[in-house]
N, C-alpha and C positions, 0 to 999 in steps of 0.2 A: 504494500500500500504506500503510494507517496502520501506526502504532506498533505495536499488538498486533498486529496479521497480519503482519508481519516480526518479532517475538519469538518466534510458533507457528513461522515457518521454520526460523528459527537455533538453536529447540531441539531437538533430536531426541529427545529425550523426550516433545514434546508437537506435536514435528509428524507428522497421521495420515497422511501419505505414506508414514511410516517402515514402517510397518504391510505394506504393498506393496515396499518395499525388501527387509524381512525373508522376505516370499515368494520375489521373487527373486532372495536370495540363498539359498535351500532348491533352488529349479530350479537354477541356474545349477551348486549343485554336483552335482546328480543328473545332467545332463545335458551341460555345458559342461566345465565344469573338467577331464576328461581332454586334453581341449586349447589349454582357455587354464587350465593351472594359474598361468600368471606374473599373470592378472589381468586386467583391461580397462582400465587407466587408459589416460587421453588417447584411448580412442576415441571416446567421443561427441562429442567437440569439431569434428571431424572430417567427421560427417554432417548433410544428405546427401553421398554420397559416388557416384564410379561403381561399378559391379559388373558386370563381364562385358560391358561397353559398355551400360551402362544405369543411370541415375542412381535410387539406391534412400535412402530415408531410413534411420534405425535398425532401427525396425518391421521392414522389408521384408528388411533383412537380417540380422537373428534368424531369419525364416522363410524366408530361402534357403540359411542353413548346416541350419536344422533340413530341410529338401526332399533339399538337394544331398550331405549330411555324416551325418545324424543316419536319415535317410529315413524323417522320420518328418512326418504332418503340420501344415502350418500352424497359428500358433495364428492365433484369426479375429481381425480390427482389434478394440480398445476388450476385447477381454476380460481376466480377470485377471491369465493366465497373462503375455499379451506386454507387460502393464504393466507386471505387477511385473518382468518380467526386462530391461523396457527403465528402467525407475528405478533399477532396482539396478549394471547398466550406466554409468548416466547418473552415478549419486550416487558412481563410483567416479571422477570424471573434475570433480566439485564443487571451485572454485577455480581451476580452471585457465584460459586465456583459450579463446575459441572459435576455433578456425585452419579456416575452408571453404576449400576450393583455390579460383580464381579461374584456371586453368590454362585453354590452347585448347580441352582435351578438353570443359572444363565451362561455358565462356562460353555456348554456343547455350545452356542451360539457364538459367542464370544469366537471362540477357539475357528470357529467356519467363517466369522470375519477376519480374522488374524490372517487365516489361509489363504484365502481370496486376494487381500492386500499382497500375499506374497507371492502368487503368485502369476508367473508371466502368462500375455496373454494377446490373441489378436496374431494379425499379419505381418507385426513389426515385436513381437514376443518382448512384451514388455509389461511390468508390473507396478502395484500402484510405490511400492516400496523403492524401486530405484530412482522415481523420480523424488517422492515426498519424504527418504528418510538417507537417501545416499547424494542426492546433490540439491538439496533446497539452497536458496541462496544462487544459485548459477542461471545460466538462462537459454532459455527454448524457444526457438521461435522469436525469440527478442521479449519475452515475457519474463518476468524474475520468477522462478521455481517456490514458489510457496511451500513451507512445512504440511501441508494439507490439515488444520488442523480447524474444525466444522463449528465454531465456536458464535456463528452471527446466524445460523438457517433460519427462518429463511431471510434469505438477504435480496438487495438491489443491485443488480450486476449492470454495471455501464455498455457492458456490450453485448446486454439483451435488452435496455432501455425498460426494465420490469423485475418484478421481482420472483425468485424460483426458489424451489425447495430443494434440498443437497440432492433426495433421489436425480434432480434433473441434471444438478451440476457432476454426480458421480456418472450418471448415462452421456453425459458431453467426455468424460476422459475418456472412457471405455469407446465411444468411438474413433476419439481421437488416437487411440492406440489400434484402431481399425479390428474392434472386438465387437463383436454381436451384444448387443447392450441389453439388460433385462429391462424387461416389462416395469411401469413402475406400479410399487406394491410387493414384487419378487422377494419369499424369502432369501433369499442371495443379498440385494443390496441391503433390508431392515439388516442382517447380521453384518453387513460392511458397517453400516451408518453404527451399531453400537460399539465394531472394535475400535472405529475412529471417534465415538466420542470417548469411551473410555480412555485411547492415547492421550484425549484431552483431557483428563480427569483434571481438577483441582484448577483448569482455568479459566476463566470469567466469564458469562454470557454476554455475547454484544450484541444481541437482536434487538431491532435488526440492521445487521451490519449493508453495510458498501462494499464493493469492490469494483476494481476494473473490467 
């Protein structure tokens, strides 16, 4: 991140995440707030998480209280609605550290995100580990190599002009290493998205974040 795109972050006057925050906090009181009146903090720190013996990220579970609670239907991956209500979510839980359990329940998952990270993949056999743990700091394409480390989702990416959720930014490297990208929702990526928050353990939420 240069300078200026960490100024857009920290300002919420002029970061257009805010924008989507504002929406879902509009949903959240229409539709949430009769039972979570005390709030959301400290849950996104949290996921993924399990749910019913099934390892679900944020996403997934907005749309299994709105299925299971609400009966009403999913909203679909990447649209407004479970954006804004997963930023709004997220940006209420901003500053805290990330705590993913690491518990028996969660390890076989864990353990299949780990794998995956490691290993190579695609038409140029390549892995998410040798870009994000052997040369971060270097550069690709004329881009600076980031640590990959998931700590703003969902964010505003300047060079999607909108904002996405990591499933979207994890299926943009995966092609960009010319990999058949999962579906999103794929147990495959929910077990990537919790090995990479767990890497992040103990670091601060900045939802929602900026980037390039």
């Amino acid at each position: 991140m240069g300078r200026d795109t960490r100024e857009m972050q920290d300002d919420d006057t002029a970061n257009p995440a805010m924008l989507w925050v504002l929406d879902g906090e509009a949903l959240f009181k229409r539709d949430c707030a009769g039972c979570h009146a005390r709030g959301m903090k400290g849950v996104a720190v949290r996921y993924p998480a399990l749910h019913k013996g099934k390892l679900v990220n944020l996403e997934q579970r907005v749309n299994a209280c709105r299925a299971e609670k609400q009966k009403a239907a999913p909203f679909p991956y990447e649209s407004r609605e479970l954006l804004a209500l997963t930023a709004y979510i997220g940006q209420q839980s901003r500053g805290l550290p990330i705590r993913i359990s690491a518990s028996a329940d969660t390890k076989p998952y864990l353990d299949a995100g780990r794998a995956l990270f490691n290993r190579p993949q695609g038409q140029i056999n390549l892995s998410c580990a040798q870009c994000h743990e052997a040369n971060p700091g270097k550069h690709l394409a004329g881009s600076v190599i980031p640590e990959g480390h998931p700590t703003g989702y969902p964010i505003y990416r300047l060079e999607w002009q909108n904002v996405g959720s990591l499933q979207r930014r994890l299926r943009n490297c995966l092609i960009g290493m010319r990999a058949e990208p999962y579906d999103f929702g794929a147990p495959e990526l929910v077990n990537l998205e919790l090995f990479l928050l767990w890497r992040a353990r103990e670091m601060k939420m900045e939802t929602p974040a900026v980037r390039p």
